[in-house]
N, C-alpha and C positions, 0 to 999 in steps of 0.2 A: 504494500500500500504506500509505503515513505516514496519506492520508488514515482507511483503518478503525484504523488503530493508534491514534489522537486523538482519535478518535469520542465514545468515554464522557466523555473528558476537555473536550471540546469545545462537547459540548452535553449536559452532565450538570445539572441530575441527569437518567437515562433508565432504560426497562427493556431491554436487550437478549437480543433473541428470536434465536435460531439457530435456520436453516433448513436443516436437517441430513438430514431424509429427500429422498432419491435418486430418480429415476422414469426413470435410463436404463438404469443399470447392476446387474449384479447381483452377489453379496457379495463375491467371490473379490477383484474389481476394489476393490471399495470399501475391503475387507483391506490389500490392498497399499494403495493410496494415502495411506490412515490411517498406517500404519505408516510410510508415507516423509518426508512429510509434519508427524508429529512430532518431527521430529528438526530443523524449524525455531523459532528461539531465540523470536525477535520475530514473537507471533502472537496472535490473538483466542483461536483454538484452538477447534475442534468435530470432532464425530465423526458423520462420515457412514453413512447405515442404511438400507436398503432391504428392504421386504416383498417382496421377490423373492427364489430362493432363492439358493444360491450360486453356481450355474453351473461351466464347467469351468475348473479348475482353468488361472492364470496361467502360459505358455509364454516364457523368456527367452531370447533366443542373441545374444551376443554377437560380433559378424564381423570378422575380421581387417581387412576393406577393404568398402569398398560393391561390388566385384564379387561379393564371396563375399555380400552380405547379400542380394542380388538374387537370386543362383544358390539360398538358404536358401528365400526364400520362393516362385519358381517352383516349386520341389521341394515345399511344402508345399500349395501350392495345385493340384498336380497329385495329391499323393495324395488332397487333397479330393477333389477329383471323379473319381479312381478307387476312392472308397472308395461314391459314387451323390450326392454335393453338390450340387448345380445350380450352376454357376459366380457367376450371377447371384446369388446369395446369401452370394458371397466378396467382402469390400472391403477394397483395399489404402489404409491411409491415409498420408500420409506429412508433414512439418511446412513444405517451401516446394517452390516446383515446379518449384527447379533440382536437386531429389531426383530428380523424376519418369524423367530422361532413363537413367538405369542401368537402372531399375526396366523403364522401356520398353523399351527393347535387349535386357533377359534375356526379356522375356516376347515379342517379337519371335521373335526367337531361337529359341525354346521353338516357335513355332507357335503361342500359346496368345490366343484372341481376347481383347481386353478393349478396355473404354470408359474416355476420361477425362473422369470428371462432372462438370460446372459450367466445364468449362477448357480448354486445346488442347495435346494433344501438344507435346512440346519442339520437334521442327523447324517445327512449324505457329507457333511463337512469332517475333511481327516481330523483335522484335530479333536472334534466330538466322536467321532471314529474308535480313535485311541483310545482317549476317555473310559468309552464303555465298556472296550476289550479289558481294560483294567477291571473293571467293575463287573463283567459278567465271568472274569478269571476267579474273582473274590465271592460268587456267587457261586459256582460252580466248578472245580477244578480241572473237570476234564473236559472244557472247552478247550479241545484243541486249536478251535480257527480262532479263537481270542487268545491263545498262547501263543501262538505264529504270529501272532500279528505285533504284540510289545514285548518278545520276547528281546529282541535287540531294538526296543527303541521306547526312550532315546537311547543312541548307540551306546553299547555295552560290551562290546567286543565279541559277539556270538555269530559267527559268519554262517553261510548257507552251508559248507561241508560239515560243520557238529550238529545242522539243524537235523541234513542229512540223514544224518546216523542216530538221534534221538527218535525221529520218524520213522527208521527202517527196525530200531528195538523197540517200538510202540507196538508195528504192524506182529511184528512177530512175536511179538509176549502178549497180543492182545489187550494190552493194558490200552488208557491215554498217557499222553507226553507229559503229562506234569507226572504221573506215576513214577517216568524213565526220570525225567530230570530230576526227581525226588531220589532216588535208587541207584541210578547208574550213569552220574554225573561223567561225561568225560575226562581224561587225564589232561594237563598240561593246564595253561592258561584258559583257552576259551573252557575247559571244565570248572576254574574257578568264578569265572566269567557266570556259567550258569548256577553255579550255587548259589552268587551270588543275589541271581535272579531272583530263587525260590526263596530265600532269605526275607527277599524284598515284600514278596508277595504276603509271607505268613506277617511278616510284620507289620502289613498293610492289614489283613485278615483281624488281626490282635488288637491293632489300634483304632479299629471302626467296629468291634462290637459293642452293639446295645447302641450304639451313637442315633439321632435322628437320623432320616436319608439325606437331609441336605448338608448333615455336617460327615457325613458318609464321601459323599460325592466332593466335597469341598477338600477332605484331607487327601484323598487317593489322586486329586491331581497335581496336587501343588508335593503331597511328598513321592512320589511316583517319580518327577524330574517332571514334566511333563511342560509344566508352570514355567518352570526355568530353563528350557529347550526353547518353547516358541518364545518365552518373552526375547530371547537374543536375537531371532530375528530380523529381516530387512520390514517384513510386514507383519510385526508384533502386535501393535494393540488390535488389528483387526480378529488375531488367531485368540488371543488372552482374551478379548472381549468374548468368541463363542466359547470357551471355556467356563467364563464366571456366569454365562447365560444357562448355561448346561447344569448348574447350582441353581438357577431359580426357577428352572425347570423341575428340578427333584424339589425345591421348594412349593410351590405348584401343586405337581403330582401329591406330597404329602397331606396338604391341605384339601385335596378333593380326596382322597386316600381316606380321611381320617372324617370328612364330609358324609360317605356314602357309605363306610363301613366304620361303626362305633365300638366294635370290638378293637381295633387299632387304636393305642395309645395315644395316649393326651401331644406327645411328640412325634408320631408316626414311625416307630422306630419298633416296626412289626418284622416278626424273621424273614416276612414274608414280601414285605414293603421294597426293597429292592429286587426282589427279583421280577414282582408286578412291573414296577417303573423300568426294566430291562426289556419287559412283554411288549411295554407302551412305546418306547421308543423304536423298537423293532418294527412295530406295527405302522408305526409315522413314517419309518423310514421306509418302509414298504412301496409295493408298486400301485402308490396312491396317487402320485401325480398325476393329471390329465393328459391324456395321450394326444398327438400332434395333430393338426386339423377338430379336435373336440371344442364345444362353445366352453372356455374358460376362462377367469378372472386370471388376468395376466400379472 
């Protein structure tokens, strides 16, 4: 901003031209934003204008929480299209895409198709990926495809030939991979490498019982490495943001958990409570999106 504030001053003498006519919006919008807009001190200053007409009239609502702002906009997006809208003509825009996960869940919820353009649903995102594989490692042990998955990561030194050989002593004892990696740890380095692992896991297991689910989910990513991997990062806060979403999610789940079944404790901190909010998330992540050419909320 300093730079256009210095501008005149910088490389004066000059004529400055403002490019002030609009070719996306039309007036109602440009109204408002003028009006807001002026009320900043330190400015070049112009006024935007559009030969378009004014269009309809600007819709504010202010939401107590992002549950309610979700619940606002399904509701308005359903009377669109029971008023003849073609959904496909309704776009929800929102400003980073650890917004998107509420917004998803109400429209979920709702039954209501829609596409995410240019991006991937929340649970489709690796780092809520990870997340869960920790989480449904700690829920169940002999999830094998959630032990492949954070078994080396973040990296840990466990390359794909000891995966190799833990997978090929699984098949053939019948056991799962946490059994082998539990039992018949490799030799050398990448074998300490996976004791490591398992270390990791039991002490992740240890230090999250009886916990709420949200303080469940809170601990297994940040002491997992997880936390400390994406925060370093070229595009950290965007990863660390679906992370801490993935918390208010299991925050969420707990509170409708604990809504709909009154057997669950006053904390939601039921044996059973993570492995539901595993079921649910699997389910979101599922093949629920609208498929290509369908009428969906974009």
């Amino acid at each position: 901003m300093g730079n256009m504030q210095r501008f005149q001053q910088d490389f004066a003498p000059i004529e400055l031209i403002k490019l002030e006519q609009n070719y996306r919006s039309h007036g109602n919008i440009l109204d408002a934003a003028n009006a807001l807009i002026k009320h900043n001190q330190t400015r070049l200053g112009k006024n935007l204008w559009t030969r378009e007409n004014q269009g309809e009239p600007l819709r504010v609502y202010e939401a107590p929480t992002d549950v309610d702002e979700a619940a606002f906009i399904v509701d308005t997006v359903q009377g669109l299209v029971d008023s003849g809208v073609n959904a496909t003509a309704i776009a929800l825009l929102y400003r980073s895409n650890a917004q998107s996960r509420v917004l998803e869940h109400a429209l979920f919820n709702a039954g209501m198709p829609y596409r995410v353009y240019g991006g991937m649903r929340f649970f489709e995102r690796t780092e809520v990926k990870h997340a869960l594989a920790y989480l449904r490692l700690l829920a169940n042990s002999d999830d094998d495809g959630a032990l492949l998955r954070i078994i080396n990561f973040p990296p840990r030194g466990i390359g794909a030939r000891t995966l190799e050989g833990l997978q090929a002593q699984a098949q053939g004892g019948g056991v799962s991979l946490w059994q082998v990696a539990c039992a018949n740890a490799p030799a050398g380095k990448s074998g300490a490498s996976v004791a490591a692992f398992v270390r990791l896991i039991e002490t992740l297991r240890a230090a999250t019982a009886g916990l709420p689910l949200p303080e469940v989910v809170e601990h297994v990513i940040a002491a997992s490495g997880l936390l400390a991997h994406y925060g370093a990062e070229r595009d950290a806060q965007e990863r660390v943001d679906n992370l801490r979403e993935l918390v208010a999610a299991a925050e969420s789940f707990a509170r409708e958990a604990q809504s709909n079944a009154p057997a669950i404790d006053e904390t939601g901190a039921s044996p059973d409570t993570l492995t539901a909010f595993l079921a649910h998330a699997a389910l979101e992540a599922g093949d629920t999106q609208a498929a290509e050419g369908r009428d969906a909320l974009q």
